[in-house]
C-alpha positions in Angstrom: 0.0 0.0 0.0 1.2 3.5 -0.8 1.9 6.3 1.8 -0.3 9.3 1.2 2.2 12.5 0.6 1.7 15.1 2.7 2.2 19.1 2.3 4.9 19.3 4.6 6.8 16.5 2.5 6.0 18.5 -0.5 6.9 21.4 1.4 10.3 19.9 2.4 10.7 19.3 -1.6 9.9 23.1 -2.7 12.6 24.7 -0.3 14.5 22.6 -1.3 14.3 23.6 -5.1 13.8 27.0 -4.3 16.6 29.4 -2.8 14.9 32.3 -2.4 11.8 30.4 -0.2 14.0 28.0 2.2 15.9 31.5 3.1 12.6 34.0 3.6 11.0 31.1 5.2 14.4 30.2 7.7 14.4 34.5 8.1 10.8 34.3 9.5 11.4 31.6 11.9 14.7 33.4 13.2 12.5 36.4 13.0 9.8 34.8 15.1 12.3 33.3 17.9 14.3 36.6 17.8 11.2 38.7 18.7 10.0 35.7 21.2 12.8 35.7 22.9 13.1 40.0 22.8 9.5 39.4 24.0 10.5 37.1 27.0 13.4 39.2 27.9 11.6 42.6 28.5 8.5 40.7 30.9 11.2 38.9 32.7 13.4 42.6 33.0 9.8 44.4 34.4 8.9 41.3 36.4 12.2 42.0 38.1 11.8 45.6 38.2 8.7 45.5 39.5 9.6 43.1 42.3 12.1 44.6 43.2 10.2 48.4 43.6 7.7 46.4 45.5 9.3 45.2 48.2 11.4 48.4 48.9 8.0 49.8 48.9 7.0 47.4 51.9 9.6 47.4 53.4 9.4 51.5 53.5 5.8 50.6 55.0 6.7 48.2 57.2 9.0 50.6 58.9 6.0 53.2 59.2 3.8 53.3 62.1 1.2 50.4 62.1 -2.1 52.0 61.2 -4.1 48.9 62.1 -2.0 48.1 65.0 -5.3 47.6 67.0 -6.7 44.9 65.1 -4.2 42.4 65.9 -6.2 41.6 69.4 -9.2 40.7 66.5 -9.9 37.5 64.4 -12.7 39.1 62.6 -15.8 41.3 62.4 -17.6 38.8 65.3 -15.2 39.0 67.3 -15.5 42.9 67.8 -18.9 42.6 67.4 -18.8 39.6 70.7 -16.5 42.4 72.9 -19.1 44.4 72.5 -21.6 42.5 73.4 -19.7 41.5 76.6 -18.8 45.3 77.6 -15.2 44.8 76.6 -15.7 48.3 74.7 -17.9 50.7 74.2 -20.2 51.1 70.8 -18.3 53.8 69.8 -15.5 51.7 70.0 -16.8 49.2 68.3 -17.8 51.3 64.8 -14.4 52.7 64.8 -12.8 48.9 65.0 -15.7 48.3 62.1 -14.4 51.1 60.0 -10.7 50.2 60.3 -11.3 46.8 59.6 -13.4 47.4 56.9 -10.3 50.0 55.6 -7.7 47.6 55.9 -10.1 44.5 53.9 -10.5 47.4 51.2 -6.2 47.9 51.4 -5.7 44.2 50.7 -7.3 44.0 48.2 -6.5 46.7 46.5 -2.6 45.4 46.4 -4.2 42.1 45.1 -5.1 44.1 42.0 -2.2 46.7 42.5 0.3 46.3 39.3 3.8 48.6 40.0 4.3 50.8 36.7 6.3 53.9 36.7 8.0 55.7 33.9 11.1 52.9 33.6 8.3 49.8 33.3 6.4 52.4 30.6 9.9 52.8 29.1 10.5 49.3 28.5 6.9 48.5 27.5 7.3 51.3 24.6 10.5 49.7 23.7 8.8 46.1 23.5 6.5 47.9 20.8 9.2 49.8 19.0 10.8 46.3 18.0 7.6 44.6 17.1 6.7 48.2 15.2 10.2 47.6 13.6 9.7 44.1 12.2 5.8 43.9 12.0 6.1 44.6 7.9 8.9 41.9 6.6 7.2 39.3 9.0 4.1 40.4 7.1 5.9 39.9 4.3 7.6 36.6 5.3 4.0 35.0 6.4 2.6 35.9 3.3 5.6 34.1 1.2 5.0 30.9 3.5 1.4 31.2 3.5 1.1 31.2 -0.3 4.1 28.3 -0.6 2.1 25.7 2.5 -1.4 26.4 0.4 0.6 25.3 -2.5 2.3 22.5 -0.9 -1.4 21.2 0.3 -2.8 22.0 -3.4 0.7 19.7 -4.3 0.0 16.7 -2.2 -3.3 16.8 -3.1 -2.9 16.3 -7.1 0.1 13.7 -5.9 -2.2 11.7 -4.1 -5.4 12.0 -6.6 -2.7 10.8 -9.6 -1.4 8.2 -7.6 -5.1 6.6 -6.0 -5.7 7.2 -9.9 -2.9 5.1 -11.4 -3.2 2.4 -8.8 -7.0 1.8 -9.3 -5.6 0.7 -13.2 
């Protein structure tokens, strides 16, 4: 039984024949790995950046005074609420524990969402673009080149195969 011929063997077989497509096609994929690896090297280089801003920055608040100092004799809102209840404080008391709990819950999660950026991080993000910018119209060009060369390959294989299912049914 024959093996059906694929694109990518016919593929294989036009860069092979053809100069000018086995080095556009070669140019793209250095092209593509070049800009990956650009790509990789700027996130990693704010990832850093940014790690490192961070924890000076809580570090610098860590130093500062505690501003929820008085919560740390509290396991939750029940808790205050149970003090109250047992004359441990006063109500007044109580609604200002509420409110700076409340404050510090809304604090949290704001640095949840928090993402460091600052004129260096906005720097290198305008960079990142620059170089794609740079390069965006020969990988156009390069895609295009290997676009129209695999639908061709597939167009290939296809007549291969049809001639060959043809001769063999003789």
């Amino acid at each position: 039984m024959w093996q059906e011929t694929t694109a990518e063997d016919v593929l294989k077989v036009m860069r092979h024949d053809s100069k000018k497509l086995d080095e556009a096609m070669d140019e793209l994929d250095a092209l593509n790995a070049d800009l990956r690896k650009v790509n990789e090297l700027i996130t990693n280089a704010v990832i850093r950046y940014r790690k490192e801003k961070l924890k000076k920055k809580s570090l610098k608040k860590a130093e500062d005074e505690n501003t929820f100092a008085e919560l740390d004799d509290y396991t939750s809102r029940e808790n205050i609420r149970d003090c109250y209840g047992y004359d441990m404080i006063t109500e007044a008391e109580m609604d200002r524990l509420f409110y700076l709990w409340d404050l510090r819950e809304e604090q949290r999660a704001k640095k949840k969402s928090e993402v460091y950026e600052d004129q260096v991080t906005k720097m290198l993000q305008q960079g990142l673009n620059a170089i794609e910018d740079r390069y965006r119209d020969r990988k156009e060009e390069l895609e295009e080149i290997r676009y129209k060369a695999e639908t061709e390959a597939r167009r290939r294989a296809q007549v291969i195969n049809e001639s060959r299912q043809g001769f063999l049914a003789i």
